[in-house]
N, C-alpha and C positions, 0 to 999 in steps of 0.2 A: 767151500766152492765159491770161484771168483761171480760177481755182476759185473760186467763192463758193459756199455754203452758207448756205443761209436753214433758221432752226431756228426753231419754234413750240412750246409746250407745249401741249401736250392738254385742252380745258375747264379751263384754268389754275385759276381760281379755287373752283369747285367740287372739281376734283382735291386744293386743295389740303387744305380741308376733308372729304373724303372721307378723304384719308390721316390729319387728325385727329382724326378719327370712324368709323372702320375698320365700324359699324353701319349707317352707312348706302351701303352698299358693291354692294347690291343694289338701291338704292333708286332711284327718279326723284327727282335733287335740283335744283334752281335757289341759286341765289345772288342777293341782293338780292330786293324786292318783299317783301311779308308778305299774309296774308290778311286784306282788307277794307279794303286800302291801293289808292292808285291810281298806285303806281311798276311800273318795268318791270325787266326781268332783265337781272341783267349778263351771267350764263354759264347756261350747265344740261349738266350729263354727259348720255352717249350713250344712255343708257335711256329718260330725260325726252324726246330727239329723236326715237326709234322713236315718240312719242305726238305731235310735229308741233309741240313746243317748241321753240323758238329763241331768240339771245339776243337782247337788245333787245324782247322782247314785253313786252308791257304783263301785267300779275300778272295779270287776271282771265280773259282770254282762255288765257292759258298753264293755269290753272286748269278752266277748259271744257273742255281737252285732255286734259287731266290730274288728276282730281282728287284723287289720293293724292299729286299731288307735292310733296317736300319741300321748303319752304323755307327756306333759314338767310340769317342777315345776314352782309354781308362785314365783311373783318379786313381794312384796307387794308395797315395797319402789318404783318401776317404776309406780303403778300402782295409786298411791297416788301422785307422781307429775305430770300424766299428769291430775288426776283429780284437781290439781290444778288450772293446765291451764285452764280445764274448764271452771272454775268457776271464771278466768278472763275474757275469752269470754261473759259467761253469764253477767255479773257486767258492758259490755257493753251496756245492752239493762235495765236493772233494777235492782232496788238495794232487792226486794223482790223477794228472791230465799231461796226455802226450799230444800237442798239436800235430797235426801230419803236413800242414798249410797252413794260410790263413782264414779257411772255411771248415776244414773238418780237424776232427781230433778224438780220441779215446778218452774215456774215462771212468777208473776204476771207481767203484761205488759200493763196494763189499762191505764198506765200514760205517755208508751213511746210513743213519738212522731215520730219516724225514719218509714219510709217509710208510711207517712201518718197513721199512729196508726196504720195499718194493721198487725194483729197480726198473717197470715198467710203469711206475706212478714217477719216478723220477724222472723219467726220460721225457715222459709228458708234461711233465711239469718245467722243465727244462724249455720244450721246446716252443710251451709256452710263455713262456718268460721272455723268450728270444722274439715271438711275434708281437706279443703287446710292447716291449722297450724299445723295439728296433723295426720296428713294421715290415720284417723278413718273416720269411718260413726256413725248416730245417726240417730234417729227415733223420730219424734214429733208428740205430737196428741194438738188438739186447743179445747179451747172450753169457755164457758160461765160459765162454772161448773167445778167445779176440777176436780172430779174422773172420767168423761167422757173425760178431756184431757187426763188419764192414761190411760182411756180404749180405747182409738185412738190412742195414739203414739202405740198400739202393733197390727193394724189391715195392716201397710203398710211395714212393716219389711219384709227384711231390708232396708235401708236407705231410708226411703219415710218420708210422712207427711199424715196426714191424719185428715181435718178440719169437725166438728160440729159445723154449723154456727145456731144462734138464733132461726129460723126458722126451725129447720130442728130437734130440740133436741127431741119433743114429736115422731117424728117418727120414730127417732134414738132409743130411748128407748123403744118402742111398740115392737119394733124389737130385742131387744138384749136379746142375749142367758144372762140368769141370771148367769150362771158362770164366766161373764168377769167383773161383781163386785167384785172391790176390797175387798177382807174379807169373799166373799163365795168360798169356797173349797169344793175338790170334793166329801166329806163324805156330807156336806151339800147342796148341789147342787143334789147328788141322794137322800136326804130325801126332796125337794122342788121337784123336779120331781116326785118321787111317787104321793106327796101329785096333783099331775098335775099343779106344776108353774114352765114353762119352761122358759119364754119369760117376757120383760119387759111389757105386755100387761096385764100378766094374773096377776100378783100383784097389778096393777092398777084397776082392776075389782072386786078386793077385799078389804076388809075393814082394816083399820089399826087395830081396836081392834082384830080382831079376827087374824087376824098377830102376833099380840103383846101374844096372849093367846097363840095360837101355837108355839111361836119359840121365845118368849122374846123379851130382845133389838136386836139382829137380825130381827125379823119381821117386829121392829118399824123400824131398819133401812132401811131395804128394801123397805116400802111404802114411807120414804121421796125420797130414791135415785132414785124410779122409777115413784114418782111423779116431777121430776126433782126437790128434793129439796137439796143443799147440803151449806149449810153457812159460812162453812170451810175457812177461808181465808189462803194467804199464808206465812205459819210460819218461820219466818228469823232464829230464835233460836229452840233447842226443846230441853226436859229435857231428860238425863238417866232413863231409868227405872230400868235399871238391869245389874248385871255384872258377866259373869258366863265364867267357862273354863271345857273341856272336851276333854278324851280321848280314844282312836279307840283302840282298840288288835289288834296286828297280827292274833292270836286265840282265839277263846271264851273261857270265864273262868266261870266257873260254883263253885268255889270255895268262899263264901262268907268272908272266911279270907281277900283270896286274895284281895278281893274288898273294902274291908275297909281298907286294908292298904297301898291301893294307893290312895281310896279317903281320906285318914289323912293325907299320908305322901307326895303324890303328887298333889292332886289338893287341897288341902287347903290353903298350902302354897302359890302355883301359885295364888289363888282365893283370900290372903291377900293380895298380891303383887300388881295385878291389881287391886284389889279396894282401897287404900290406900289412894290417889289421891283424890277419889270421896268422903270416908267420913270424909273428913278435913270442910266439909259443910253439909254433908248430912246424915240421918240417914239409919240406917237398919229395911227395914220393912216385910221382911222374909227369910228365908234361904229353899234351894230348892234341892235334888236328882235326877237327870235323870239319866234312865235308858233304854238303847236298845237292847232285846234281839235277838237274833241268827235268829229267822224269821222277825227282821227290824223292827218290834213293839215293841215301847217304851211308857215310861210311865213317871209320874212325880209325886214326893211326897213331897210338903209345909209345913213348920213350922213357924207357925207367931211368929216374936220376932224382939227384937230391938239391938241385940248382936249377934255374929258369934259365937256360941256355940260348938265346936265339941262336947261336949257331947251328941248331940241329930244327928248326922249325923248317927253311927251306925242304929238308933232307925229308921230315915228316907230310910235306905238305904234296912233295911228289910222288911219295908212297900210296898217299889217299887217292892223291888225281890217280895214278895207274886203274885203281881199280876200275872207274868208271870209265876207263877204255877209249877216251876221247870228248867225252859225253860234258857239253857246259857246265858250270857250277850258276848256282843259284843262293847258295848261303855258305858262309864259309864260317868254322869256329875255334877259338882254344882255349884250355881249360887247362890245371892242374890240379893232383891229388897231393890230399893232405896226409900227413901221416902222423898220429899221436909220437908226441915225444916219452921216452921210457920213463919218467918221471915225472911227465906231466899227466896230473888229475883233475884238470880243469876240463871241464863240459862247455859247448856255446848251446845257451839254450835258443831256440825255435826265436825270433822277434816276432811280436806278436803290432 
């Protein structure tokens, strides 16, 4: 039987700036966004969240909520060597770690032998290791099953632990609000409520076929994960799927010139730049438009091809406008998919 342990850090990035600024310790802080800008938040510590902050809000809204809250810019480069450290902490207990970010990550522990295999002494120890060398906290969940280690490192936050021991997983999941599966989200989580599947209980009392007719491979997902099935082991490598760059207005621009001649002239370029790298091995297996308009619904328009074409960007970029019916833009993006070459067995692992 496997032991995995999924470990997260605590408001990573704020925390980490908190521990470098020891004054703003009582404060509501955010990371990313500034005042009178129209970007959004990377992180915000637990003070800033008692006011209805969260991360990915947009800076002015988070500001309506809060308006003593602190803003600082991120340190990417700080943020990326203490994830380093990390990940020599981790590399003390196993050499099977899947980073998921540069704050959390998996990791198999079936093999380690330190503190009698107990993989709930390792997790502690762990997360101990992390607060004395790096004056962070972190949050770990245990378990037999992967994604039930994810869904417990977030039940003991902040800096706890929180074990699903063998015995204990069929009642754990009888129990569990189906939102805290990894990959249901809240538009899908109120179409399984309608339908009355609140609970890990009530998916099991249901047939997988008819899961599968209702809601596809989500449905089929849902009856392994809440028949506790999950085979997933833990991936030391994982490949790119895609590489894309985008950017915020000060003001929304309703002008489709406008918009195509920053998606040619500015995010193309950026979007050859950083993929450049990647397809020295890999191919291109579609090129992508996002768009978010003025009410923070966005959209996304695909073109399957094996080439960066700007000639079909215009074409993409009108198909996205349609949907929003007239409605401003407010961030505009493109990205393409990577596709494994037939012969290539090169992995990019995680940069830590």
């Amino acid at each position: 039987m496997k032991k995995i342990i999924h470990v997260d850090m605590d408001a990573f990035y704020v925390s980490v700036e908190i521990r470098d600024n020891p004054e703003l310790a009582d404060k509501p802080v955010a990371v990313g966004g500034s005042r009178g800008t129209r970007g959004v938040l990377s992180t915000c510590n637990y003070i800033a969240r008692e006011y209805g902050v969260s991360s990915a809000m947009p800076t002015s809204v988070a500001l309506n909520k809060c308006p003593n809250l602190v803003l600082v810019p991120g340190r990417m480069e700080v943020y990326k060597s203490v994830s380093a450290h990390l990940r020599e902490i981790f590399q003390r207990y196993t050499d099977l770690i899947e980073p998921l970010s540069l704050d959390e990550a998996y990791l198999d522990v079936t093999d380690c032998e330190l503190f009698g295999g107990s993989a709930t002494l390792i997790a502690k120890d762990i997360c101990e290791s992390i607060y004395k060398e790096l004056n962070l906290t972190a949050s770990a969940g245990v378990s037999s099953i992967k994604y039930l280690a994810k869904v417990a490192s977030d039940l003991n936050k902040p800096n706890g632990i929180f074990v699903i021991p063998p015995n204990e997983v069929d009642k754990f999941i009888d129990d569990m609000p189906l939102k805290k599966i990894p990959g249901v989200g809240k538009v899908t989580n109120e179409k399984l409520s309608n339908d009355n599947f609140k609970l890990g209980r009530d998916i099991k009392c249901s047939s997988q076929a008819y899961l599968t007719s209702r809601y596809g491979k989500l449905g089929a997902l849902l009856w392994d994960r809440c028949n506790g099935i999950d085979n997933r082991s833990v991936v030391t490598h994982r490949e790119r799927k895609s590489v894309g760059v985008e950017r915020t207005f000060p003001e929304d621009i309703e002008d489709v010139a406008v918009l195509n001649e920053i998606l040619q002239n500015k995010l193309l370029p950026e979007l050859q730049r950083r993929s450049a790298k990647h397809l020295q091995h890999r191919s291109i297996s579609k090129v992508g438009v996002k768009v978010k308009f003025s009410d923070f619904q966005q959209t996304t328009k695909d073109f399957s091809t094996s080439e960066l074409d700007s000639e079909v960007l215009p074409e993409l970029l009108i198909a996205a406008l349609e949907r929003g019916n007239g409605k401003p833009v407010r961030l505009l993006g493109l990205h393409l998919g990577l596709a494994a070459e037939k012969n290539d067995t090169e992995q990019i692992a995680f940069e830590w």
